[in-house]
C-alpha positions as CSV (number, residue, x, y, z in Angstrom):
1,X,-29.4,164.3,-50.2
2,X,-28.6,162.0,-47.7
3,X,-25.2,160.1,-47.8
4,X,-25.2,156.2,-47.9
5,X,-24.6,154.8,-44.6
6,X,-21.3,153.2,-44.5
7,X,-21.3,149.7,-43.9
8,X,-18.0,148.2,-43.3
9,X,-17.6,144.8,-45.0
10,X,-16.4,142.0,-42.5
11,X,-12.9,141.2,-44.9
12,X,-11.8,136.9,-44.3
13,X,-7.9,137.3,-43.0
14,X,-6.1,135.4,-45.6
15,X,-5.4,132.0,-44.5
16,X,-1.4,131.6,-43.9
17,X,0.7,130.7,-46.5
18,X,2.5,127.4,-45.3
19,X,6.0,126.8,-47.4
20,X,7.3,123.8,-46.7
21,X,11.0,124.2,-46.2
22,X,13.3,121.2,-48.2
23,X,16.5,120.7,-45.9
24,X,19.4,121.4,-47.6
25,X,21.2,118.5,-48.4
26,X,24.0,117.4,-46.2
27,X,27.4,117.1,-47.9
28,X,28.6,113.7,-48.0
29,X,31.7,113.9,-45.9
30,X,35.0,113.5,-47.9
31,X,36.7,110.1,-47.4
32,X,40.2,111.1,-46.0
33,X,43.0,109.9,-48.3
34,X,45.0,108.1,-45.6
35,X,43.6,106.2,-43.1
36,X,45.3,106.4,-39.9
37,X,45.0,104.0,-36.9
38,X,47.3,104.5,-33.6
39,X,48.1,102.5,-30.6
40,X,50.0,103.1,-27.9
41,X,52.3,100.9,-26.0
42,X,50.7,101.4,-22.4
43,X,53.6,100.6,-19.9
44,X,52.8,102.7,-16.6
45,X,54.9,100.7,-13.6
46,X,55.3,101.8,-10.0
47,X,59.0,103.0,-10.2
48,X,61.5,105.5,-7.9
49,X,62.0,106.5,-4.6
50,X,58.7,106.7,-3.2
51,X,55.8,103.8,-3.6
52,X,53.7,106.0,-5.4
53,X,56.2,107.3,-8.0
54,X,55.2,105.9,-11.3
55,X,56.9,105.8,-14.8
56,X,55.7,106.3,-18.2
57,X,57.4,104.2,-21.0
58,X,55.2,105.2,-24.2
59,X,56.1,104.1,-27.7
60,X,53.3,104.3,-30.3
61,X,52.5,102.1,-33.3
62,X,51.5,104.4,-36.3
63,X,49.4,102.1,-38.8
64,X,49.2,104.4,-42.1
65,X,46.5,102.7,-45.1
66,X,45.4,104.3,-48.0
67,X,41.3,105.0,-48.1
68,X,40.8,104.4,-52.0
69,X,41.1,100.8,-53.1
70,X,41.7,101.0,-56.7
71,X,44.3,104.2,-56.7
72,X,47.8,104.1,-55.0
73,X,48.5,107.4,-52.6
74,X,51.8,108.5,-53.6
75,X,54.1,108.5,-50.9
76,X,54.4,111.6,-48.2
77,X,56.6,112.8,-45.1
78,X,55.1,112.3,-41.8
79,X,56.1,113.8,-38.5
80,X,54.6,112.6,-34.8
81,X,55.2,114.9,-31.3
82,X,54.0,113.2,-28.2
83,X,53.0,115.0,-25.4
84,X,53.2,114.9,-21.7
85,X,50.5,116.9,-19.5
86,X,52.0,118.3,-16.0
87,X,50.9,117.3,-12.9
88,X,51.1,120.3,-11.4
89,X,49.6,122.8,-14.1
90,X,47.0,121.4,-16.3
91,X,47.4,124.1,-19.1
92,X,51.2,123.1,-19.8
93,X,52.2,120.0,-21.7
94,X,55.8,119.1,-22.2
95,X,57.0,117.8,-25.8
96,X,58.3,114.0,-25.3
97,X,58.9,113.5,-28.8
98,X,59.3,114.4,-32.1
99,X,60.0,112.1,-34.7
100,X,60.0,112.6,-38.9
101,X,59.8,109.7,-41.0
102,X,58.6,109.2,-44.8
103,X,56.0,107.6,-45.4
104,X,56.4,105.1,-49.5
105,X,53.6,105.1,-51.9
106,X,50.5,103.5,-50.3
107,X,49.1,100.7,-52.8
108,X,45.0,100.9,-53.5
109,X,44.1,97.1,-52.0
110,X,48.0,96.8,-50.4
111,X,49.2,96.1,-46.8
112,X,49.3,99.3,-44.7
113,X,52.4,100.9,-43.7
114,X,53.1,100.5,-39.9
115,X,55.8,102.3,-37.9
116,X,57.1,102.3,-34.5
117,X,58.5,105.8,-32.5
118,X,61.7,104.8,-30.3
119,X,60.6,104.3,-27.3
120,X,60.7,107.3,-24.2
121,X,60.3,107.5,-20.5
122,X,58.7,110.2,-18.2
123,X,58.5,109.9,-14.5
124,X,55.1,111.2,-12.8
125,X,53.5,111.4,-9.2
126,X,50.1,112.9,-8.8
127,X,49.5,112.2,-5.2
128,X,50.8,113.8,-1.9
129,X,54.3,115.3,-3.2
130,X,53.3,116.0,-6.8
131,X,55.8,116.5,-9.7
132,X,56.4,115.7,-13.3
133,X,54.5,115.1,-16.9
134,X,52.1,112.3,-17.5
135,X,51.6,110.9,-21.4
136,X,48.5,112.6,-22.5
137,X,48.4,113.6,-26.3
138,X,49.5,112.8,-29.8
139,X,49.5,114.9,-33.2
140,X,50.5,113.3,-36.5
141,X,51.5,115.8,-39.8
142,X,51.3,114.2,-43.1
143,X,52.5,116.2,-45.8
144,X,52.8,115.6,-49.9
145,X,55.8,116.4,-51.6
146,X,55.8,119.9,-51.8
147,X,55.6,120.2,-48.2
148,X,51.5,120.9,-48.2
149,X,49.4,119.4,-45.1
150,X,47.5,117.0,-46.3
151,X,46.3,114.8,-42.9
152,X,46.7,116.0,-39.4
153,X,45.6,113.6,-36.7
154,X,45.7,114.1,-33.0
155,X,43.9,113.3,-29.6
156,X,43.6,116.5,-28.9
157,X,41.6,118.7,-31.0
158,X,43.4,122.4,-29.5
159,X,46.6,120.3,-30.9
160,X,44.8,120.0,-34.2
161,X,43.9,124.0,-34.7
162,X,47.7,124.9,-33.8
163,X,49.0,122.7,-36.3
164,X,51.0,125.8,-37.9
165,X,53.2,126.3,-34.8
166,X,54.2,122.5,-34.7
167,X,57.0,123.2,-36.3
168,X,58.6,125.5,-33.5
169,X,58.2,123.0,-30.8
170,X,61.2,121.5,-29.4
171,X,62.0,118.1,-27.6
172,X,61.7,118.5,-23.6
173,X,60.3,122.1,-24.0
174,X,57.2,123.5,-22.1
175,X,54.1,125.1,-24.4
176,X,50.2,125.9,-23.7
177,X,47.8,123.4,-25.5
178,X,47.8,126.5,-28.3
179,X,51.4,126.1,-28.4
180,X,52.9,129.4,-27.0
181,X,56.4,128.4,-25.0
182,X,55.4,128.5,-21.3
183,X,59.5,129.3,-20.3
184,X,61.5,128.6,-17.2
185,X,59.1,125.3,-16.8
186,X,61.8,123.1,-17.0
187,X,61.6,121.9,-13.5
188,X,60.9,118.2,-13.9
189,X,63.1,115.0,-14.8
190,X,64.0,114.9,-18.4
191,X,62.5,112.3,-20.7
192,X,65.2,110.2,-21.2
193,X,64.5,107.1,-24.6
194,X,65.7,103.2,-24.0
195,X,64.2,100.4,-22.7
C-alpha cells in the first residue's frame, strides 16, 4: 500500500491580539495644608573699599495661609535658615540665618499670618579680587505640635532632601548643599544684622 502523500495545509497566522491599555489614573495631587508665599527684601547696594564691592541686606517676608477654607489649621512652630552661596566655591553655602518662631491657629476663610526675619548683611565681590557669600537660598520647617514635619519649603530642592540635618546647622557656619560642615571656611566677613 502506498502512503497518502502528505499535504501540508497552509495554517492563517492568528491575527494580533490588540489590548488597549487604560492609563492609570493620575493621583489628584494633595492640597498642601499651609499655603506658603515668600518675598524677599532685595537690597543689593555698591558698598566698601573698592567700586565693585557690593552688599547684601536680605530680610524676608514669610506670608503663612491655611489651604482649606472651612477648617482652621491648628497652630505649628516654624523655623527659617537663609543661605549665602560663596563666591569663590560654588558647592559651599554659608548659613546667614536661623530664626524659630510659632506660628497661631490659621482660621479656614481668615487673614494669613505674615512675619518678618530681622534683617542681616553679607558683603560680596564677584569680579577681579573675588571674596565673600552672596544671598542665594531659603528653607522653611513647619512642624505640628509634637514636633512632626508637616511643610518644608525651600528654593533649593538639595536643601529640601536634607531637611533632617537642618537642625545641626549653625549661624555663620560653612556646609555643602547636602549639609555636611565644609570646616576651616570661615575666611570671609561675618554677617553682621541691623539696618
Amino acid at each position: 500500500m502506498e502512503a497518502d502523500p502528505v499535504v501540508e495545509e497552509e495554517v492563517p497566522e492568528p491575527a494580533p491580539v490588540v489590548v488597549e491599555s487604560t492609563p492609570e489614573p493620575t493621583p489628584e495631587p494633595t492640597p498642601e495644608p499651609v499655603v506658603v508665599d515668600m518675598l524677599r527684601k532685595k537690597q543689593t547696594r555698591v558698598n566698601g573699599g573698592d567700586f565693585d564691592d557690593k552688599t547684601d541686606r536680605i530680610a524676608l517676608s514669610i506670608k503663612l495661609s491655611n489651604s482649606d477654607v472651612s477648617l482652621p489649621f491648628p497652630g505649628m512652630s516654624a523655623t527659617v535658615f537663609i543661605f549665602g552661596q560663596s563666591v569663590t566655591t560654588r558647592d559651599l553655602y554659608r548659613v546667614l540665618v536661623i530664626e524659630s518662631f510659632q506660628v497661631p491657629q490659621l482660621p479656614g476663610r481668615g487673614e494669613p499670618f505674615v512675619y518678618e526675619t530681622k534683617q542681616c548683611v553679607t558683603g560680596w565681590d564677584n569680579t577681579y579680587a573675588k571674596w565673600g557669600d552672596r544671598y542665594s537660598d531659603w528653607l522653611l520647617v513647619l512642624k505640628d505640635a509634637s514636633g512632626k514635619i508637616i511643610l518644608t519649603k525651600s528654593t533649593s530642592e538639595w536643601f529640601q532632601r536634607n531637611v533632617a540635618k537642618a537642625p545641626e546647622l549653625k549661624v555663620n557656619g560653612y556646609y555643602s548643599r547636602n549639609f555636611e560642615a565644609q570646616a576651616g571656611m570661615n575666611r570671609t566677613r561675618a554677617v553682621s544684622f541691623g539696618p
